[in-house]
Each structure stands twice: as C-alpha cells, then as structure tokens.
N, C-alpha and C positions, 0 to 999 in steps of 0.2 A: 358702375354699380352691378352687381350680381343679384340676377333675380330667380333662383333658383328656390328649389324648397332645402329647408333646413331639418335635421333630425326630429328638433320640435315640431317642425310643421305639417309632417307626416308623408306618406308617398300621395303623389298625385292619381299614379295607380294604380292603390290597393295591394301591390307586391312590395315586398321588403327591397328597400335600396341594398340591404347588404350582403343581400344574395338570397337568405335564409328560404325564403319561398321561391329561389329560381329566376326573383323577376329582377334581375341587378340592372341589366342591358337594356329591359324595358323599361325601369324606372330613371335609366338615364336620357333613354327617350323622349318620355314625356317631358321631365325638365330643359334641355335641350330646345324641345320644343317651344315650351313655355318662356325660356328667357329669349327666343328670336320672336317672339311673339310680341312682349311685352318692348322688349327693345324698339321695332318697330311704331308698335302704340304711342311709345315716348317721341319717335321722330316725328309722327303724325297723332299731336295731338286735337286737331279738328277735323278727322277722319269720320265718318257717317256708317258707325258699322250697325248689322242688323241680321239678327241671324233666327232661324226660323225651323222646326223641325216637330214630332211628333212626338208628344209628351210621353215621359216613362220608356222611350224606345231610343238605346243609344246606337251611335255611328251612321246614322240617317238626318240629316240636318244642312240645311241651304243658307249660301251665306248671301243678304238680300238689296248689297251693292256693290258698287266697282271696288270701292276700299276695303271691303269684308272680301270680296274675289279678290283679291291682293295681300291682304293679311293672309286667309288661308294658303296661300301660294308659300310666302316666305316659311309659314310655322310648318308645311310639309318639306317642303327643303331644306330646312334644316335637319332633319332626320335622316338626310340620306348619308347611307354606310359607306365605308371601302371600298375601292375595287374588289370585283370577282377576280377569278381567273383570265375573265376574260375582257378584265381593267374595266367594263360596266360597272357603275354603281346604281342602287336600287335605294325606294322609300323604304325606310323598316319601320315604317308607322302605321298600326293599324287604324282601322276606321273608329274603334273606340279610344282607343289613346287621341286620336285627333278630334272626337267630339268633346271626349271629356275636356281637355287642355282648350279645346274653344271658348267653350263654355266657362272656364277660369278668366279664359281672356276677355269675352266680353262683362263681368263682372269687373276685373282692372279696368278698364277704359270706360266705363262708368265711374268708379269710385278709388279709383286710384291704387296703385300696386301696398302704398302702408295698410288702407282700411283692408284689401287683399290678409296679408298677413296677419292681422289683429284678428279678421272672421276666424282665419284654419287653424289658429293657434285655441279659438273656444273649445272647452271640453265639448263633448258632443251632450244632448239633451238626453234623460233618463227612456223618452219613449223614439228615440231617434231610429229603430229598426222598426217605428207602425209606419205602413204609408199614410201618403200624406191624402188621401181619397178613396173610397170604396173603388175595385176593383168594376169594370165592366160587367151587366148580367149577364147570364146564360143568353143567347137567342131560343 
C-alpha cells in the first residue's frame, strides 16, 4: 500500500509538491519520510510509542521509548540522499520536517492510517489561523 499524501491531501510541508514554492524535494521528503514511517507502524503494531516536546515550538521533541527511538531512527533514514562526491550520503531532513511528520506519525499509530487521511482531507475551520491559547505575558 502506499501511504504517501495525495494532491487532495495537501503537502505535509506547507511547500507546493510541484515545485511552484521551491519545496518539490522537500515535500518528497517529508512523504518519503512518512511512508517509512507508517510502514514500520504497520509491522509493529503493538509498539509503545510516546513522544514528548514543548508546545507551539517545532523540531525540538523527545521520542519517550525504545520503540519511538527506533521508529525515529528508520523515519530519518529514510531521507538520506545520494552520494556526494565524495560517495557519502547525508540526512536531508530537517529538524522540522522530522517533528512535523512525527507528529502525523504518532496520530497514525493511534488511530489508524484511514482516520489519518479522512482528518487532512477536512476543509480547514473558518477561524483555523486563531491560535489555539492566549500567547505567554510579558515578564
């Protein structure tokens, strides 16, 4: 099965898959990412993940077992590129692309890759740019 996003289902990150914004290579990234991701989920579906980070603050986030340090492991390897010159290959995932696409992931593994698709596919709600809590005071 392929568990990628589809044109209906929007980019995962925010860049146009089809270049138009630049992000073609990066939206194959995150996808990439997401189906090693989900792939895995499926072979381990009694897996104990738990993941943990600082709200509103993305690419900062702790994954809070042996099975979540293992899932993160496979969803960053997958992103590694080509060889260089110098026949190394490197992650091309940044630290946002791999919170966001966690964060998708541990939603799948809760509630299954369909309910996944059925949520990204909802239009978004009329006040969907208010946050969702008053901002921190001043000190």
């Amino acid at each position: 099965m392929n568990y990628r996003h589809t044109a209906e289902m929007g980019e995962i990150s925010g860049f146009a898959a089809d270049g138009s914004m630049g992000g073609a290579l990066y939206e194959k990234v995150c996808n990439d990412m997401l189906e090693a991701g989900v792939k895995w989920i499926m072979e381990h579906p009694d897996a104990e993940l738990k993941m943990s980070g600082i709200r509103n603050v993305t690419g900062i986030f702790q994954m809070g077992t042996p099975a979540g340090e293992e899932l993160e492991k496979v969803v960053a390897e997958s992103s590694r590129g080509e060889p260089d010159a110098t026949g190394k290959t490197h992650l091309e995932c940044t630290g946002a692309q791999m919170h966001h696409v966690m964060m998708r992931l541990m939603f799948i593994s809760e509630h299954g890759w369909d309910k996944y698709v059925e949520e990204v596919l909802k239009p978004y709600p009329d006040d969907a740019d208010e946050p969702d809590d008053e901002p921190p005071a001043a000190a």
